[in-house]
C-alpha positions in Angstrom: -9.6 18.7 -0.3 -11.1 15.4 0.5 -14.4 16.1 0.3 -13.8 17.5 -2.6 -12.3 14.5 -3.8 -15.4 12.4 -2.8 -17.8 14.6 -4.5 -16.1 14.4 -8.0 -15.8 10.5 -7.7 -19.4 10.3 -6.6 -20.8 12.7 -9.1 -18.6 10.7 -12.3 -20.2 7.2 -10.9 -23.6 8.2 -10.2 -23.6 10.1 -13.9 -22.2 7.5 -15.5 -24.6 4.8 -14.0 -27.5 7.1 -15.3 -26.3 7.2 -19.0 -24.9 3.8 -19.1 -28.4 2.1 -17.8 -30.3 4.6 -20.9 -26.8 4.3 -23.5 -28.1 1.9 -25.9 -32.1 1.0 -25.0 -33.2 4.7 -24.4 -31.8 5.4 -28.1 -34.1 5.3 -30.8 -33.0 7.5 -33.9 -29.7 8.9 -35.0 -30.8 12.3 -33.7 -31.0 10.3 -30.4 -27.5 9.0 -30.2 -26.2 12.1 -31.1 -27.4 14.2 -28.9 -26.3 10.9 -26.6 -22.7 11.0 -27.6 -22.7 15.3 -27.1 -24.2 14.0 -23.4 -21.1 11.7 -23.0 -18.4 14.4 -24.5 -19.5 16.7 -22.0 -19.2 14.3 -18.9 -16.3 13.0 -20.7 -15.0 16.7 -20.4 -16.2 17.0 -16.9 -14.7 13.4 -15.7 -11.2 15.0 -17.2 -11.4 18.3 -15.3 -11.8 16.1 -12.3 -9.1 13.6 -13.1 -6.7 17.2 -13.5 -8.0 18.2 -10.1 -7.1 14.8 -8.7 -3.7 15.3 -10.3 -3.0 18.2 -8.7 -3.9 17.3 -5.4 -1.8 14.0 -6.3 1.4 16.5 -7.0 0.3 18.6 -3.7 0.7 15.2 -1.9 4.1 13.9 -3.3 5.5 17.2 -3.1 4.4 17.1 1.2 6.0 13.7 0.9 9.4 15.1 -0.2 9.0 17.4 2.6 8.5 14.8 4.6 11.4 13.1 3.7 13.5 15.8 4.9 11.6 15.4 8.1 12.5 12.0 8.2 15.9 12.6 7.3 15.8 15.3 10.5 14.2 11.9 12.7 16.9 10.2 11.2 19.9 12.5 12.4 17.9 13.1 16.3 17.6 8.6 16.4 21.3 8.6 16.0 21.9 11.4 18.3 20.2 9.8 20.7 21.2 6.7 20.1 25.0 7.7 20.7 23.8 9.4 23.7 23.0 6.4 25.2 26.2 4.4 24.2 27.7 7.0 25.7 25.6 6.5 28.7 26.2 2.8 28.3 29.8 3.6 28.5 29.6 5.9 31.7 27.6 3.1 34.0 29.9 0.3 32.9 33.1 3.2 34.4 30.7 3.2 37.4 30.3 0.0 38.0 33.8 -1.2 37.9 34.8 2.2 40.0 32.1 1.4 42.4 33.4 -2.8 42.6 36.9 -1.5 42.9 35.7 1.5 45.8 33.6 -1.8 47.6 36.9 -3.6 47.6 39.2 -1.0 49.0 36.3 -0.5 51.2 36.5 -4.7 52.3 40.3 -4.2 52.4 40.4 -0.8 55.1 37.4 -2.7 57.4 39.6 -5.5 57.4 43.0 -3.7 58.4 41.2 -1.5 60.6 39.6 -4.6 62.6 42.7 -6.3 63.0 44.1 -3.0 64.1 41.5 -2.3 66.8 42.6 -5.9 68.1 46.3 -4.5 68.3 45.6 -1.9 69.5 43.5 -3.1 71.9 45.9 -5.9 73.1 48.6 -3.0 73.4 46.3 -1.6 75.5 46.3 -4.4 77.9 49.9 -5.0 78.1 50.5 -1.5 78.7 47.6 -1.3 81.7 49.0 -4.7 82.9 53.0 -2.9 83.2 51.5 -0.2 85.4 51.0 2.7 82.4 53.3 5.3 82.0 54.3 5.3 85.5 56.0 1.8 84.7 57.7 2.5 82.2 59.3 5.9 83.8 60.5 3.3 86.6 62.0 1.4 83.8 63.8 4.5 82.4 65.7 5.7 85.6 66.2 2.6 86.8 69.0 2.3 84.8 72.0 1.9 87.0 75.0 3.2 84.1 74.1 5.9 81.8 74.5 3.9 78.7 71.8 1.1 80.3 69.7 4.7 81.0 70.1 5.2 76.9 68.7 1.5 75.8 66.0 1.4 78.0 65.0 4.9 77.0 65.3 4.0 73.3 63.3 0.7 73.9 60.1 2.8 75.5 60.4 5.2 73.1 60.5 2.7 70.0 56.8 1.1 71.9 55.2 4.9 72.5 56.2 5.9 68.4 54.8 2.0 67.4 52.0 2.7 69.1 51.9 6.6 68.2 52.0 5.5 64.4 49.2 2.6 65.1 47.2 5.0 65.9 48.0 7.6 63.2 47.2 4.7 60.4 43.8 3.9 62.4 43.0 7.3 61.8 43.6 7.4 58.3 42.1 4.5 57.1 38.8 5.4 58.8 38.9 8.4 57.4 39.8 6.6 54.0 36.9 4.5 54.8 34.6 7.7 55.6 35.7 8.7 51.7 35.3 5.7 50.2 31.9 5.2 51.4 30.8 8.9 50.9 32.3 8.1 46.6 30.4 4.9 46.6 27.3 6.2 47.5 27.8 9.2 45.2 28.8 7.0 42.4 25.5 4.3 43.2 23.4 7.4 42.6 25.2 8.6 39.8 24.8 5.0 37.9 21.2 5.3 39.3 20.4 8.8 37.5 22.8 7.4 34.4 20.3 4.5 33.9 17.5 6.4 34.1 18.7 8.9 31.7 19.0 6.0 29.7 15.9 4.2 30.0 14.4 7.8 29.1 16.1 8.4 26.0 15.3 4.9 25.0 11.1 5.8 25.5 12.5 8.9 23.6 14.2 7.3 20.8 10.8 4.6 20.6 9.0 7.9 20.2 10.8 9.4 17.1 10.7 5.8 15.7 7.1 5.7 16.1 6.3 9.3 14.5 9.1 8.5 11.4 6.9 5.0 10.9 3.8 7.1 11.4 4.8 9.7 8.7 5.9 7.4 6.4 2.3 5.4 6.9 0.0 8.2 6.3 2.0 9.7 3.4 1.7 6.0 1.4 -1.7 5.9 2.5 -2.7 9.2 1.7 -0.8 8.5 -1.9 -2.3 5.3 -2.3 -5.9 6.4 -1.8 -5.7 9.7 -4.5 -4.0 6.4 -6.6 -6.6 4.5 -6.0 -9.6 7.2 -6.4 -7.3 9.1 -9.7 -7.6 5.0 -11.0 -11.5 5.2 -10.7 -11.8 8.5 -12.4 -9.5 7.3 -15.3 -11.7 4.1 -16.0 -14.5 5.1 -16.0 -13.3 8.2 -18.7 -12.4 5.5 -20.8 -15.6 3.9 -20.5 -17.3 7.4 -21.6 -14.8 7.7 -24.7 -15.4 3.8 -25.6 -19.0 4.6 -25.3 -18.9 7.8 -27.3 -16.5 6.0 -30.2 -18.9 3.1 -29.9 -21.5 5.6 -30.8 -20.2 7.2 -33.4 -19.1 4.0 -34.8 -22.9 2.9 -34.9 -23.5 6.6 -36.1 -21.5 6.0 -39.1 -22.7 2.6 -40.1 -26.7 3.5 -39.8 -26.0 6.5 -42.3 -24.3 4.6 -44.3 -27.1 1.9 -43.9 -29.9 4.8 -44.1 -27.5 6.1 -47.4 -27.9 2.9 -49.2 -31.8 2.4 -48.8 -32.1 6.3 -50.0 -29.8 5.4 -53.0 -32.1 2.1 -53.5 -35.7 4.3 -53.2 -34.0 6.3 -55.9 -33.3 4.3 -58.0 -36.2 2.5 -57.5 -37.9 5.6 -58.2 -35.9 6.2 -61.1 -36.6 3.2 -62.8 -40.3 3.1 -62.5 -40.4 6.6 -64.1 -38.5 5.2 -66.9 -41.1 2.5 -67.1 -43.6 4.5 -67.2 -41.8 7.1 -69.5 -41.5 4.2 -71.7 -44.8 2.3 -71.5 -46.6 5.8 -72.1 -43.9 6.3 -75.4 -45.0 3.3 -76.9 -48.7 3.6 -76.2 -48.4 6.8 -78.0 -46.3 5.5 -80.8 -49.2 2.6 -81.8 -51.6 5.5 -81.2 -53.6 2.6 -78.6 -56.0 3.6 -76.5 -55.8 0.5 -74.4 -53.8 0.4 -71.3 -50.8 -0.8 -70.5 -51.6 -1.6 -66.6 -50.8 0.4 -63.4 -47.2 -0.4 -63.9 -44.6 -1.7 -61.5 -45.5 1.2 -59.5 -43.1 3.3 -56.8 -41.7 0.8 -53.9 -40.0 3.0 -51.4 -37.7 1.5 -48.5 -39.1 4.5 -46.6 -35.6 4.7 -44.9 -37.4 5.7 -42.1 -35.6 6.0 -38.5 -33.8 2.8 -37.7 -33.1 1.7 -34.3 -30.0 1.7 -32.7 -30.6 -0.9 -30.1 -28.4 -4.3 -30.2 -30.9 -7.0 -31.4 -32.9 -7.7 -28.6 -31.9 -11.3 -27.3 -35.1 -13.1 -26.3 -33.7 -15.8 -23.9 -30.3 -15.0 -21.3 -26.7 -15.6 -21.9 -24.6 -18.4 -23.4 -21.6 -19.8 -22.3 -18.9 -17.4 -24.1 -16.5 -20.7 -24.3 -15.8 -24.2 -23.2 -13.3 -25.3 -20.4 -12.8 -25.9 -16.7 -13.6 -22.9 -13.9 -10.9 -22.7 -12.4 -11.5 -19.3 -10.0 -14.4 -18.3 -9.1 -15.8 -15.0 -8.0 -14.8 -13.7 -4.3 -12.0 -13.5 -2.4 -8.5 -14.3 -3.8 -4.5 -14.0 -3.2 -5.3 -11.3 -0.6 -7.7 -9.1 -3.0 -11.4 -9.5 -4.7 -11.6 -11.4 -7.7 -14.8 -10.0 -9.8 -15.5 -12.6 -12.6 -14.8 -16.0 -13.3 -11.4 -17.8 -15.4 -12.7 -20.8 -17.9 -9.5 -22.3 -19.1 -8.7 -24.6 -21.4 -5.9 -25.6 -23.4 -5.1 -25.4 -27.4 -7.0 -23.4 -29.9 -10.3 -22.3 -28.3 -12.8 -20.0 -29.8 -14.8 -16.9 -27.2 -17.8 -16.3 -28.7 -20.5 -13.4 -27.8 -22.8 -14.7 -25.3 -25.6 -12.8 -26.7 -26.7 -10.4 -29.1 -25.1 -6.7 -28.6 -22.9 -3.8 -29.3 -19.2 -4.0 -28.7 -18.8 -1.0 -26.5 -15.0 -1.5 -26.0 -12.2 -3.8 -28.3 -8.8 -3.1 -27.5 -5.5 -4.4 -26.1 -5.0 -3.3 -22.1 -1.8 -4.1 -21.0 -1.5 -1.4 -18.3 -4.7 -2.8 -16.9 -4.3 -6.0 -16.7 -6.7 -7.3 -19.4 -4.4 -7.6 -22.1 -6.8 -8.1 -25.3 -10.2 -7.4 -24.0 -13.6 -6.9 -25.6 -16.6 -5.6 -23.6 -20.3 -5.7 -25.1 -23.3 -4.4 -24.2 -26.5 -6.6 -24.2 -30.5 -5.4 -23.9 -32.2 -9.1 -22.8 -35.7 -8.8 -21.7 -35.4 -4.8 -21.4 -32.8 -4.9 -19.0 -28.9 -4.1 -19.9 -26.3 -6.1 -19.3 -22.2 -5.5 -19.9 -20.1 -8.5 -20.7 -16.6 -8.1 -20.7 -13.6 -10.7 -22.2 -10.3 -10.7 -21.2 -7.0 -12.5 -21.6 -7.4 -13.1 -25.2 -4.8 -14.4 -27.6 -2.5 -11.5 -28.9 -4.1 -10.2 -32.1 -7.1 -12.5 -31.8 -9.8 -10.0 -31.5 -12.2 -9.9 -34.5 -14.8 -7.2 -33.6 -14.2 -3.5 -33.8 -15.8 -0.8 -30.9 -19.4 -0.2 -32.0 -19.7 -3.1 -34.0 -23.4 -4.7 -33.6 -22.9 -9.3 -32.8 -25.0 -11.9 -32.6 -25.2 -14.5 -30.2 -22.9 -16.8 -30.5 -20.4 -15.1 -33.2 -16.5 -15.4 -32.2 -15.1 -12.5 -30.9 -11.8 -13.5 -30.7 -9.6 -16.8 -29.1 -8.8 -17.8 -25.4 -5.3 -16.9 -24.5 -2.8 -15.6 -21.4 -2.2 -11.8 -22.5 -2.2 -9.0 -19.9 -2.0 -10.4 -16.0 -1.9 -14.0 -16.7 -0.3 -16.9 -16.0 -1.9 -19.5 -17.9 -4.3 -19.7 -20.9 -7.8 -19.0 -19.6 -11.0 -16.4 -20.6 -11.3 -14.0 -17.8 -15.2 -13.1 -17.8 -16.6 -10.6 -16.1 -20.7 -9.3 -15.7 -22.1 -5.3 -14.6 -25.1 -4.5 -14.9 -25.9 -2.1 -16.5 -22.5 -0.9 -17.6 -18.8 -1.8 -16.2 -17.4 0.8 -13.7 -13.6 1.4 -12.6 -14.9 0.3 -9.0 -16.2 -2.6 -9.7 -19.6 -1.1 -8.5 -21.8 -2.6 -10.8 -20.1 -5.8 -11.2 -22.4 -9.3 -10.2 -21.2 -13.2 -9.7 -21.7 -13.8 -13.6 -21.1 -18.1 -12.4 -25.5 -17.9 -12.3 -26.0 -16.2 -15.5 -24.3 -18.6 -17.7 -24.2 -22.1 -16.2 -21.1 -22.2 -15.1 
């Protein structure tokens, strides 16, 4: 499809290059610029066919872009997924850490009671080595010399054994509590571990979708902008054929009518010097005279022979079109390529054709910036040159499309329609003719003093 593309938009440029550069000074009879302007239907035709191929392909591409907007949309729906995956995931290792700071804690807490118990233990372990064992304390029991002293002291020993019985017991089950504890800790430390790096995946994974929604988005303007841009080209440059072909048949029209007049002159010219004659020989036969009257005004013809249809040739260059400041020169500019130069001036200012030529285009252009805009075509030395106005005041124009100017004759008055901020001529110079591309287009600063 692109190459396609290409082709057409390299075939229209080079064509139109080739009959722009031979438009006006290859043209020598009427029979010549018609056959021209059949030449410029047909590529007019063929630069159409193109533009509705580029149309297509246009629709083919906005329609993928809808399609890609439901992709988008589908991105769209898998970011947010994602993205409350990981709040959820957010959620779950904040739970982890505070269980795993409460689970250090109780841990702290049970190595704490279980040291001081060790040291209870261990003291009760001393006393009771230090009283002899168990041995002692069965001394102790029967010792007792009355029954009821037998009952206390058996109750007291029993009351240390159970103490120490249950000291023991609680040992147990706080290590064992502390076994647990550390056993959940480390569990939950490589739970929060694996929970974070979950995360920090679906985060690259989430970057990802980002990155191929942006990318989608990017090529689809850019593969827009670019038929936009191309389908732009195409279009210009078939208005340039049909300005050219109306600027032919404009010229058509006014040497027939010029070639009408001098054939209605010759006979009538004609005409009268037969009635001359008719009359001169009546009256030389009337007085019966053999003398005679003269040769007569004789025939004068006009010849109305083929005219050409080349602009008067201008012997010397260009002009200054009008008076004022430059304020913009050719080149760079706001970001883009600015291909002319703006002369501005304030009040009523007169643009006058900076040399001798054929108006080739005179029209108002909103939609492409121009506003009232006249281009001409020139022939100096041989070579052909394109001029082109723009910006003029709003009904200011006074030249038609194929309408032949002289040097120097107003075309129209400086003003600010179109893409303008300010009063000012926007001039621009292609040689030979003005493309949609700006192909042909030179610094014109050189070519008229400015």
């Amino acid at each position: 499809m692109w190459n396609k593309r290409l082709l057409v938009a390299v075939v229209m440029v080079f064509t139109l290059n080739l009959l722009g550069s031979d438009l006006i000074a290859g043209a020598n009879s009427i029979a010549d610029l018609e056959q021209k302007q059949k030449d410029l239907d047909k590529k007019r035709s063929e630069a159409n066919t193109g533009i509705s191929e580029m149309k297509d392909q246009l629709a083919t591409v906005l329609q993928d872009k809808d399609e890609a907007e439901a992709q988008i949309i589908g991105f769209d729906m898998q970011i947010g997924k994602t993205a409350t995956k990981i709040d959820e995931t957010i959620d779950q290792i904040e739970k982890l850490e505070v269980q795993i700071k409460d689970l250090s804690d109780e841990i702290a807490e049970l190595e704490i009671q279980i040291m001081r118990r060790d040291e209870k233990i261990r003291d009760r372990v001393v006393a009771t080595q230090e009283l002899g064992g168990s041995s002692r304390f069965m001394e102790v029991i029967f010792g007792a010399k009355t029954f009821a002293q037998f009952i206390e002291r058996y109750g007291y020993v029993s009351k240390l054994l159970d103490a120490d019985h249950d000291i023991i017991t609680e040992q147990k089950n706080d290590q064992d509590r502390l076994e647990v504890a550390k056993e959940e800790l480390e569990t939950s430390k490589a739970d929060q571990v694996a929970l974070k790096e979950k995360h920090e995946a679906m985060m690259v994974d989430l970057e990802k979708q980002k990155e191929q929604k942006e990318e989608l988005i990017k090529q689809l303007d850019k593969t827009e902008a670019e038929l936009q841009a191309d389908l732009g080209v195409l279009e210009a440059d078939s208005i340039m054929l049909a300005n050219e072909s109306a600027a032919i048949e404009e010229y058509i029209k006014e040497e027939k009518r010029k070639a009408a007049e001098e054939e209605a002159k010759r006979i009538a010219a004609e005409e009268e010097a037969k009635r001359k004659a008719e009359a001169a020989a009546k009256a030389n036969n009337s007085n019966n005279s053999p003398s005679s009257s003269g040769n007569g005004s004789g025939s004068s013809s006009s010849g109305g022979g083929s005219t050409s249809v080349a602009p008067p040739a201008s012997n010397g260059m260009f002009i200054k079109p009008t008076q004022g400041v430059v304020t913009s020169r050719w080149g760079p500019r706001w970001g883009s390529f600015h291909y002319g130069i703006d002369i501005a001036r304030s009040g009523t200012v007169p643009i006058r054709a900076a040399a001798d030529g054929i108006v080739t285009v005179s029209q108002y252009s909103p939609s492409s910036g121009y506003g009232e805009m006249i281009m001409i075509q020139h022939v100096i030395n041989g070579k052909v040159y394109t001029t082109l106005y723009a910006h003029m005041r709003h009904g200011s124009r006074t030249v038609r499309t194929g309408q032949v100017v002289k040097q120097g004759e107003t075309i129209g008055l400086m003003g600010s329609t179109g893409f303008s901020t300010g009063q000012h001529l926007h001039l621009e110079l292609a040689i030979p003719t003005w493309r949609g591309d700006k192909s042909t287009h030179v610094n014109p600063a050189p070519y008229f003093g400015y």
